[in-house]
N, C-alpha and C positions, 0 to 999 in steps of 0.2 A: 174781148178779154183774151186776145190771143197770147196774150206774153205772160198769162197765170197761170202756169202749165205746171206738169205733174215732176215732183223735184224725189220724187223715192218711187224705188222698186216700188210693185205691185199696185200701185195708187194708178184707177183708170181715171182720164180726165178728160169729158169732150171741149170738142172744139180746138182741141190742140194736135193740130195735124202732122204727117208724118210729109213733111215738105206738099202740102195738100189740106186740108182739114179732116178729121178722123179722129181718132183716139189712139196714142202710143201705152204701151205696157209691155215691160218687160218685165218677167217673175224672176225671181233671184230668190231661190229658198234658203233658208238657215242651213241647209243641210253643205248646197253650194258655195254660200257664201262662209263656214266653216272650213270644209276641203280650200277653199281658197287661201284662206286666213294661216292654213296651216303652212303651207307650204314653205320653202325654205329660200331667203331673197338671193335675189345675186349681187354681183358686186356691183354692176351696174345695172338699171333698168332694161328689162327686156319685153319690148312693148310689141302691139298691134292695133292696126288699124281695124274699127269694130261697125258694123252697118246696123243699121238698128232691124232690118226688115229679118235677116235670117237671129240675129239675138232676141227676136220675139217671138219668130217661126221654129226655129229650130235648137233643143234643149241639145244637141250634137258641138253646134256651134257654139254656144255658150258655156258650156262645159270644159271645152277647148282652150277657149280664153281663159276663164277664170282659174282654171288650174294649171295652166302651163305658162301665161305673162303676167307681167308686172306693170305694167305701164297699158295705156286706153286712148291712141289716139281717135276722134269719131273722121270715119271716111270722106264720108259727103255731107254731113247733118249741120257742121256749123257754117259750109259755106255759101255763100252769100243767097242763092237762089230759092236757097230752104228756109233760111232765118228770114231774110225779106225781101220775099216774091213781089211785092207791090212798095210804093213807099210808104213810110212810115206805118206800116202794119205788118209787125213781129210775131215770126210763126216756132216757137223752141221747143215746142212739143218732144220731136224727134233727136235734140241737143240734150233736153232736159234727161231724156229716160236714158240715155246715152252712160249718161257723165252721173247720175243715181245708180247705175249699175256696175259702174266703176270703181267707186265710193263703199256702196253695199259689200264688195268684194275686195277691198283693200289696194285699187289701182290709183298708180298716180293717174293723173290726166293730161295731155297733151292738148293746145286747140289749134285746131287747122281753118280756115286757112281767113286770116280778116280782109288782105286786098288783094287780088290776083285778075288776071285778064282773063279767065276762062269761067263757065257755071255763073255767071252772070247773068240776071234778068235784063231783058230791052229796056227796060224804065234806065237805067245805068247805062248798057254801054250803046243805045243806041240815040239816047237823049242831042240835044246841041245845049253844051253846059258854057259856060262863065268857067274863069278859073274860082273864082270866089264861091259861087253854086257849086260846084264838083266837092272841092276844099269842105264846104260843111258838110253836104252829104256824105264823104265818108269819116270827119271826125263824128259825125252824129252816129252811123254805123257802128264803128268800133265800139263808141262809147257804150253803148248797148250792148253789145255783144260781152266785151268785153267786163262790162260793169256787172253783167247779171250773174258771171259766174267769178267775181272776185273773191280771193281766197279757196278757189276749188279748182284752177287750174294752175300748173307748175310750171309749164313752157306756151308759150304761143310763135305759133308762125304768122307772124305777120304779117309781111311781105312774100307773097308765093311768085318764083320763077319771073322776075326782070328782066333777066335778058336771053335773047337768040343766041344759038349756037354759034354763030361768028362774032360772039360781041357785043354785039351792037343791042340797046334799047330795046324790049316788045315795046312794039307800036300799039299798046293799049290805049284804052280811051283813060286811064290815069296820066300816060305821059303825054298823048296828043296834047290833053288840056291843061297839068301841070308840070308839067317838067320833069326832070332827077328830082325834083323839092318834094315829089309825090311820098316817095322814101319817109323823107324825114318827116312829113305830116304823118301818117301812120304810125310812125314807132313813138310820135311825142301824144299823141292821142291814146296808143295803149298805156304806155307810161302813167298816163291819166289815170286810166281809168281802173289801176291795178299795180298798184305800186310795187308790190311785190311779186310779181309774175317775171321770169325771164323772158326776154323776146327775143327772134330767130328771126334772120334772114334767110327765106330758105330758095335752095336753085336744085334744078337737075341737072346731070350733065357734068358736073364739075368735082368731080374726085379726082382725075388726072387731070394732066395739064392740056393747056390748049385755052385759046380765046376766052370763052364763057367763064374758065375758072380766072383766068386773071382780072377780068371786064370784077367778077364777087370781089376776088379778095380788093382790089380797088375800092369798090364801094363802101366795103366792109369799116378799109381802112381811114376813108375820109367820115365814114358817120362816129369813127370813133373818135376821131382830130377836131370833128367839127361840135362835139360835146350830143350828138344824138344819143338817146339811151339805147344802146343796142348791146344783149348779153351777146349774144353766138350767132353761129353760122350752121344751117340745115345740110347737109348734104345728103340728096334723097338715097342715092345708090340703088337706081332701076337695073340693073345688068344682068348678064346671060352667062351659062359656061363657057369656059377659052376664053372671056374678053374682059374677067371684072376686075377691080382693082387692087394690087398686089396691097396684105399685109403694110409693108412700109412705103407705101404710095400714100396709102390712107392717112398713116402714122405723122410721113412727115407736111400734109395739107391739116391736118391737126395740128402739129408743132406750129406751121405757120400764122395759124389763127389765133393760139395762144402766145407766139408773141407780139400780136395788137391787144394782148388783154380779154380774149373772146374764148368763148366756149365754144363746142361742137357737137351735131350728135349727128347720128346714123339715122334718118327720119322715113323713110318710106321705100325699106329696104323689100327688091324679090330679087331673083334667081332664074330665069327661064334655059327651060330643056327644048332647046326645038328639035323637032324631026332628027333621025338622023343616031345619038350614041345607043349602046348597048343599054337596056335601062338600069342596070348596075354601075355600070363605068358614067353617065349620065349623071347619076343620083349620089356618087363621090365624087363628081367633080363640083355639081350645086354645094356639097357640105363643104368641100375647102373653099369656094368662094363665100358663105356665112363663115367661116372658122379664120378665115383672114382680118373680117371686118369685128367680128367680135375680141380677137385676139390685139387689134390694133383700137378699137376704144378701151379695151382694159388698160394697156399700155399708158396710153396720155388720159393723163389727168383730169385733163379738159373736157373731156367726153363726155357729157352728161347720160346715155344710153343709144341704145338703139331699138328700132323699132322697124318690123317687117308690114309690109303694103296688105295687110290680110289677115285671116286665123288660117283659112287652110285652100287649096286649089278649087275645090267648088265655086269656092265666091269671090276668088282672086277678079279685079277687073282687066288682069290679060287675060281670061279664059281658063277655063281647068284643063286644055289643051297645053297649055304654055307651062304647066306644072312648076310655077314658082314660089311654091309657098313652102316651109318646112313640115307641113301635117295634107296629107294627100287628100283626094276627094271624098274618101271614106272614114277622114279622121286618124288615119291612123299615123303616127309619128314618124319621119324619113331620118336618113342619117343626120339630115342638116341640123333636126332641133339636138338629138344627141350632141352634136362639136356645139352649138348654141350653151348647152345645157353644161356642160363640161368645162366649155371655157371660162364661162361667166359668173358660175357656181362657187361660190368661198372655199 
């Protein structure tokens, strides 16, 4: 019974493992989920990526979230390794408390990630498949995934990072076996299974120009010629100071995507400080690169939100070394959520 998992705060339920078997629970009091409810929206969604282990460890981190974003996308919990570790035996435990806690506190929901070449089980990418075998295994996937939370999530990433930096295809065991076709199976399968969900192509790497960004908007533009159901385009925006993408870099690869008709959003946004500036001059140069990207989806239209890779540098997955999040390792708020907070705020 692993797919009868706990769908509300506070409800323990064994056997619904945290990518593992165990019991997930996260508490979400009336008091937090109040403070939550109250707070005031922004113009566009201002999301993060939320892990279930410190949001049921630590009342610091969830705090964080619920009173400072808007938006829930789950880190690691919906992809593939955690949902099904084996085949056909579905583990949502750690999705479930996810996206209840989300809800509970009045966040949209984002899903990450249904087909991607990394965080894979060997049953997947190590198998020797058929293209026909591969093809249903992952329409059956999605469909699952997909179907369990229909009507409770607002975006999905579909398609996570297709292509290498020069271009050219990952050589994932989707395309070894299917082709580019692997694409359009995935997005007519979510399609399926959630009519109403927008779905995302999403890539890293591709906010300026250069190979990988044109290799997307290519794809982008032929799934929408070719009648694929595809709302938008992800772009994660991992960058550092001195290197991230200006303001109207961002603005006009948005402009671009809405004129195929596509939406965009800011999906798995940090900030890295390495070694090296003053931590003042450091920590204003992090807030003008969030103050760009917030500033440049307010701008277009098309921007459905943005969403940072974390709640705060503790749990960040560069390291609380690489201090890329906008709430430090102590919780406490850096310049960057103020320009977040300011920009985005009505």
């Amino acid at each position: 019974m692993r797919h009868m998992c706990a769908l509300a705060a506070f409800l323990l339920v064994p056997g619904c493992g945290d990518g593992g078997g165990g019991s997930v629970r996260i508490g979400v009091s009336d008091e937090l989920a109040g403070r939550s409810a109250e707070r005031d929206g922004y113009t566009k969604p201002l999301g993060a990526a939320l892990r279930v282990e410190p949001a049921r460890d630590d009342r610091g981190y969830l705090d964080q979230f619920a009173t400072t974003f808007t938006s829930m996308t789950p880190e690691n919990e919906m992809k593939w390794e955690t949902v099904q570790p084996r085949r056909g035996e579905f583990e949502f435990g750690s999705a479930d408390a996810l996206v209840a806690a989300a809800r509970r506190t009045g966040k949209r929901v984002r899903g990450h990630t249904l087909v991607w070449d990394q965080q894979l089980p060997e049953w997947v990418s190590e198998a020797d498949w058929t293209p026909r075998e591969l093809a249903a295994v992952m329409r059956a996937h999605v469909r699952a995934l997909v179907g369990r939370y229909r009507g409770r999530v607002a975006e999905w990433d579909v398609v996570n990072e297709p292509f290498d930096a020069d271009g050219s295809w990952t050589e994932s065991v989707w395309y070894r076996v299917l082709g580019e076709r692997y694409v359009e199976i995935a997005f007519r399968a979510a399609r399926a299974a959630d009519p109403d969900a927008r779905l995302f192509l999403n890539e890293v790497g591709a906010e300026g120009p250069g190979p990988r960004a044109r290799a997307l908007r290519a794809l982008a533009r032929d799934l929408r010629r070719g009648g694929v159901p595809i709302d938008g385009v992800g772009l994660q925006n991992h960058t550092a100071i001195g290197s991230h993408p200006s303001r109207a870099r961002l603005l006009r690869n948005f402009r671009s995507y809405a004129r195929l008709g596509l939406d965009t959003a800011i999906t798995e946004m940090d900030v890295v400080i390495p070694p090296g500036p003053a931590p003042r001059d450091g920590l204003e140069q992090q807030a003008r690169a969030y103050a760009d990207a917030a500033r440049a989806c307010r701008q277009a239209r098309s921007c459905t939100g943005l969403t940072v890779w974390g709640v705060n540098d503790r749990y960040s997955w560069k390291g609380p070394g690489q201090r890329p999040l906008p709430i430090d390792v102590k919780g406490a708020p850096k310049p960057a959520l103020a320009a977040l907070r300011r920009i985005l705020e009505p």
